[in-house]
Legacy VTK file of the C-alpha trace (Angstrom):
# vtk DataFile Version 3.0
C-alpha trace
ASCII
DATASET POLYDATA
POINTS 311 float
-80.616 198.900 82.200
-81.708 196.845 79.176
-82.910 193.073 80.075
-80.075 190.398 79.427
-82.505 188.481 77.397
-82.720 191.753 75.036
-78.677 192.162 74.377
-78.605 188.625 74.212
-80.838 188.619 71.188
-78.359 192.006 70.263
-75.757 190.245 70.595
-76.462 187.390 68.032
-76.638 189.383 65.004
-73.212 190.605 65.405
-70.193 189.324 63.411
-66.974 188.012 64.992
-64.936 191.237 65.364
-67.641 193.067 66.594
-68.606 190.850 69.387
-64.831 191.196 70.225
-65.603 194.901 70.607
-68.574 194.653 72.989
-66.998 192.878 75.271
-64.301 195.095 75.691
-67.161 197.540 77.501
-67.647 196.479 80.484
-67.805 192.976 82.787
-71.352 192.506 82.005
-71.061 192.958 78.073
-67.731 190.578 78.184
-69.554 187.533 80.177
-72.221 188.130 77.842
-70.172 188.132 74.436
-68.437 185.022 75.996
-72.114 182.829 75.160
-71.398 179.434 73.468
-74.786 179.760 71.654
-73.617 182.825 69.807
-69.899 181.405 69.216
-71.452 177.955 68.414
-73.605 179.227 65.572
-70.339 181.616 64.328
-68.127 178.933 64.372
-70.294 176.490 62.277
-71.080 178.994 59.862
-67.531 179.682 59.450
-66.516 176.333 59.602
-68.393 173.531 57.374
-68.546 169.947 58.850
-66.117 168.308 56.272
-69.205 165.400 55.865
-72.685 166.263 54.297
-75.389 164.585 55.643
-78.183 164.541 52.265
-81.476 163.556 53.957
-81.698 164.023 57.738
-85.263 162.539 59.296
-87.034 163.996 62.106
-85.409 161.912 64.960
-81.963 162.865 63.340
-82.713 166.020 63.131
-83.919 166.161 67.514
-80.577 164.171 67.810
-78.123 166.462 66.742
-80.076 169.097 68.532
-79.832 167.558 71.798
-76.645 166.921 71.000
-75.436 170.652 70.120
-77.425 171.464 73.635
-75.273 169.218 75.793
-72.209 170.563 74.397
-72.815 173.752 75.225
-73.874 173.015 78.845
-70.431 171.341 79.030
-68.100 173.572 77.909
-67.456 176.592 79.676
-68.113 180.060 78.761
-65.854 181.577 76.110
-64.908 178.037 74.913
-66.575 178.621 71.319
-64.923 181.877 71.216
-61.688 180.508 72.035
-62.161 177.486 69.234
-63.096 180.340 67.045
-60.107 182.310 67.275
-57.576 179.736 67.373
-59.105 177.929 63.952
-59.139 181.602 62.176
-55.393 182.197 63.599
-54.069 178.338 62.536
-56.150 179.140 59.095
-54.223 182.609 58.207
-50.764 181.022 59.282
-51.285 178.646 56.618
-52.697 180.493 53.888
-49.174 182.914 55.388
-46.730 180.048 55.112
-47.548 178.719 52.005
-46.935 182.315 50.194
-43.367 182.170 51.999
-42.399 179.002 50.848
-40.493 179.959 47.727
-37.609 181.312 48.132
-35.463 183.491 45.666
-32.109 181.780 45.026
-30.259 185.274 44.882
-31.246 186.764 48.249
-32.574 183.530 50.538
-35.673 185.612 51.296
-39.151 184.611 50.633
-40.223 185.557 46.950
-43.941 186.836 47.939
-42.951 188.974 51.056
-45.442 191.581 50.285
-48.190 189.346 49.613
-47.939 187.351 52.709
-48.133 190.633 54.428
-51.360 191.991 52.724
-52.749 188.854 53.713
-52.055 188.539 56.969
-52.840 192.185 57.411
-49.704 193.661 58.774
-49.116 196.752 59.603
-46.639 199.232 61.884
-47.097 201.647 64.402
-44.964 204.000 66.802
-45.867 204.467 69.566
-43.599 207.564 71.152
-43.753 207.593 75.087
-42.954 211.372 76.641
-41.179 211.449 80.265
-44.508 211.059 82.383
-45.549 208.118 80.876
-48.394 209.065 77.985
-48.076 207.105 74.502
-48.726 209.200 71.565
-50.256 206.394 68.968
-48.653 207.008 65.168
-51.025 205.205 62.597
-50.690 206.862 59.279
-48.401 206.011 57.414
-46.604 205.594 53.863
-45.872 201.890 53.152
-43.398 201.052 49.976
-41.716 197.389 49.277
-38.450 196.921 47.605
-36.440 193.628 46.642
-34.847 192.798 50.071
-36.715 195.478 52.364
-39.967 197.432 53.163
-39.771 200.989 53.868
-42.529 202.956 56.303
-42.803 207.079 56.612
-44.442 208.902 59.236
-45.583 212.153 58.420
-47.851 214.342 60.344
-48.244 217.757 61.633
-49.557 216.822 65.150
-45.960 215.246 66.521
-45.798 215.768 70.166
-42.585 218.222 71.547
-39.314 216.261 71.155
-38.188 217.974 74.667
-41.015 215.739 76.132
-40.163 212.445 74.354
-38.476 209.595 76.394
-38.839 206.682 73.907
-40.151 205.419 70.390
-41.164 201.617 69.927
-41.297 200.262 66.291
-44.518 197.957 66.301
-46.242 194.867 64.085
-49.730 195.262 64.089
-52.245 192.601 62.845
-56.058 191.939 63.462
-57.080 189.140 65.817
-59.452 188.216 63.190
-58.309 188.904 59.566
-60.878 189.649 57.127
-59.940 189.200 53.466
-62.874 190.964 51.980
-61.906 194.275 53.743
-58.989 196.269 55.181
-57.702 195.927 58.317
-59.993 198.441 60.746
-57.900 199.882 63.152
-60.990 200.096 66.017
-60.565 196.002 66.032
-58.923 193.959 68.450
-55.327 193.583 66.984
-51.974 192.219 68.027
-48.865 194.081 69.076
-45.317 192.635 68.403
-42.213 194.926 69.637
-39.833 195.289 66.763
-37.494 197.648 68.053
-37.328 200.867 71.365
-35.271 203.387 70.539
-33.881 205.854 72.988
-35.366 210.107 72.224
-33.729 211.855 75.011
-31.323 214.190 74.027
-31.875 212.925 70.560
-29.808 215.918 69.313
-26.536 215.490 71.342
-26.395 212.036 71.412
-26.628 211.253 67.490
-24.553 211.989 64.398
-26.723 213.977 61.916
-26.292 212.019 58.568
-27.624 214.388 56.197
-29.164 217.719 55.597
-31.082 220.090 53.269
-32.395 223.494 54.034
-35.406 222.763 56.018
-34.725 219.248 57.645
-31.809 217.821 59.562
-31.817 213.513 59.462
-30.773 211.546 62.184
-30.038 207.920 61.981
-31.029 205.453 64.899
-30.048 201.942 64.972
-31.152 199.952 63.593
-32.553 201.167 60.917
-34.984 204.308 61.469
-34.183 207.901 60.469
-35.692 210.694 62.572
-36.397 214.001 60.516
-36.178 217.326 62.762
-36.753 220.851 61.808
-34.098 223.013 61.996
-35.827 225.779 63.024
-38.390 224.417 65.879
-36.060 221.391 66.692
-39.241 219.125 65.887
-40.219 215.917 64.306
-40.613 216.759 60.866
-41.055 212.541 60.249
-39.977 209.476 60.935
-39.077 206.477 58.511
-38.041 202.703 59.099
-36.192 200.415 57.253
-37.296 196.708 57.820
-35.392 193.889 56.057
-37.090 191.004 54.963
-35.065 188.489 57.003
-37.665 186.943 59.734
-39.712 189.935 58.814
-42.920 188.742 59.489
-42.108 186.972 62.333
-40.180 189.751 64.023
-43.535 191.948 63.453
-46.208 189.253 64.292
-44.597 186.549 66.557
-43.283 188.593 69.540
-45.501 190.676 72.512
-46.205 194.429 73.208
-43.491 194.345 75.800
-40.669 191.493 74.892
-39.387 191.255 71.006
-39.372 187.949 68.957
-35.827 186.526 69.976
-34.150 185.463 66.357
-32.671 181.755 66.027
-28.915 182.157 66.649
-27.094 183.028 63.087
-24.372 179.671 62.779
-21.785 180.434 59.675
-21.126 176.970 58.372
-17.577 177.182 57.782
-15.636 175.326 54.912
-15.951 171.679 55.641
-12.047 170.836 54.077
-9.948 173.845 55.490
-11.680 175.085 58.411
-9.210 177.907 58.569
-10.264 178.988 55.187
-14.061 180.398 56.419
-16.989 180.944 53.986
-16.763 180.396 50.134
-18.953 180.073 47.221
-21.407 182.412 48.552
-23.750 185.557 46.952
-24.229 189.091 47.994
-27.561 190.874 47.191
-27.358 194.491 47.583
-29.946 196.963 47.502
-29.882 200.789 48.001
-32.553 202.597 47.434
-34.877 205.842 48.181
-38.782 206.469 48.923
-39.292 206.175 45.233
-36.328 205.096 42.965
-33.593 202.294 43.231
-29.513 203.498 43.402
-28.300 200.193 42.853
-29.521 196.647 42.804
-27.197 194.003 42.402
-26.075 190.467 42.996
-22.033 189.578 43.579
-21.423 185.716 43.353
-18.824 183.400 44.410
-17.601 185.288 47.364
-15.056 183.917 50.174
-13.953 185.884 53.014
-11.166 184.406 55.656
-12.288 182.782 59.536
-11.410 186.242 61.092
-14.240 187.948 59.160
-17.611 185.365 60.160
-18.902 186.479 63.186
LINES 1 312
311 0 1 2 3 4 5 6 7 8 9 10 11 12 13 14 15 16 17 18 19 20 21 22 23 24 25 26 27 28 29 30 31 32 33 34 35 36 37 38 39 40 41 42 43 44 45 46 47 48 49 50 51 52 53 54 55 56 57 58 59 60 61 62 63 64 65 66 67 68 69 70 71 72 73 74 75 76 77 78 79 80 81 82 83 84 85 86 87 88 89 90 91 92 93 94 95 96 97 98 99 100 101 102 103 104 105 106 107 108 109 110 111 112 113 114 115 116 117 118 119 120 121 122 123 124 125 126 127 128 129 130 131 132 133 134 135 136 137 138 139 140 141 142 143 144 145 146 147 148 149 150 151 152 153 154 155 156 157 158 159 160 161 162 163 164 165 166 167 168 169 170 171 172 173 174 175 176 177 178 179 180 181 182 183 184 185 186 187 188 189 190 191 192 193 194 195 196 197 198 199 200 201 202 203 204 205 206 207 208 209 210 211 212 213 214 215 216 217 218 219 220 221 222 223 224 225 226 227 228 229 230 231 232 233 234 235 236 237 238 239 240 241 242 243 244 245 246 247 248 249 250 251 252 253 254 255 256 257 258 259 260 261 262 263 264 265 266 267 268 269 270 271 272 273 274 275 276 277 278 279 280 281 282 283 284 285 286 287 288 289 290 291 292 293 294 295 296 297 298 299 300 301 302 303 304 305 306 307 308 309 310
């Protein structure tokens, strides 16, 4: 096998997401990619000392040396990397928060949804699971954003059998390491955040059809995901989800591959003279629309409705 002090010197000319990669090959390649030296030198070029030091003499110059040398004997392996990662991840959740901030007084939601998610580079996945266990991985998709919701098709010609299919999970996807001067590459380390598992087993007799045409029968799952199935194989002829803005992003980034984000309980504030009297003064934004045109967008104002009715 090559010498260590030959991927070693590899191994320093590679970029952040790539040194991910390697050491995802084996245990060698992983201890190796862990190397303070190489994280060191990433992290500093990443991150500028906020102070500028203009002339720098030869003893300064040994000093900080020595002292760059000492602090990577003390740390342990993978601490640079770790640094590394958790500045990049505290840097995008910034840049995220502050395109959030504004809200639109009609809806409550965040006015710059969509950007937020380009930047953070968010994506979704299904992943459909058949009855002995193998995940089928569904990447392409059609993305579209509307005023209150975002809307993502799956459409291929290699679905597996529906007879086979046990489960589909709804997932967030986002790089590790964000890159804003290129898309998202889906052979990088990336995040998984469970968004919703829906049940595929006897899809058929356990579901209302909703609509129809001539080739496709829909199905609707809750919440919000319509299955298309041939009528004449009995097959996935796509799939499409309906995501609402509300705690989008954080139902799609914040929770794990296994466990989804758990929401902040919902508390109606009910009138503060007649408690009997429930919610007042309030606005309804509603918002039906297709892949590619709008039904009806519209805000109602100055709505009430009576205790019985908050849930």
């Amino acid at each position: 096998s090559m010498p260590s002090e030959m991927l070693m010197k590899i191994f320093s000319y590679l970029d952040a997401v790539s040194l991910l990669c390697v050491g995802c090959v084996n245990k060698r390649f992983y201890h190796m990619a862990n190397d303070n030296g190489i994280w060191l030198k990433i992290y500093s070029s990443c991150f500028q000392p906020k102070r500028t030091i203009w002339k720098m003499t030869s003893e300064q110059t040994e000093t900080v040396s020595l002292g760059c040398a000492a602090a990577l004997h003390d740390e342990k392996p993978g601490y640079w990397k770790k640094e590394y990662i958790f500045k990049q991840i505290a840097a995008l959740k910034t840049r995220v928060m502050r395109l959030v901030k504004p809200v639109d007084p009609y809806t409550g939601l965040p006015c710059k949804n969509k950007e937020a998610m380009k930047a953070s580079g968010l994506s979704w996945i299904i992943v459909l699971k058949d009855k002995n266990g193998k995940e089928h991985v569904m990447e392409k998709a059609k993305l579209s954003f509307k005023h209150t919701s975002a809307t993502i098709l799956w459409y291929t010609t290699n679905w597996p059998c529906l007879d086979i299919l046990s489960t589909l999970k709804l997932f967030g996807v986002m790089p590790l390491l964000p890159d804003q001067s290129r898309a998202p590459s889906k052979n990088g380390p990336r995040r998984r955040s469970l968004v919703a598992e829906y049940h595929l087993a006897n899809l058929t007799e356990s579901s209302v059809a909703v609509g129809a045409d001539n080739l496709v029968q829909l199905f609707s799952l809750d919440p919000g995901l319509l299955v298309g199935l041939w009528k004449e194989k009995n097959e996935i002829a796509f799939v499409m989800a309906s995501l609402h803005y509300h705690q989008l992003l954080e139902r799609s980034t914040l929770g794990s591959a296994t466990v989804q984000y758990a929401l902040p309980p919902n508390q109606p504030v009910l009138d503060d003279v007649d408690p009997e009297y429930g919610l007042h003064d309030y606005n309804l934004h509603l918002d039906m629309h297709g892949g590619s045109c709008t039904y009806l967008c519209g805000t109602f104002k100055s709505l009430f409705c009576r205790k019985g009715g908050v849930d």
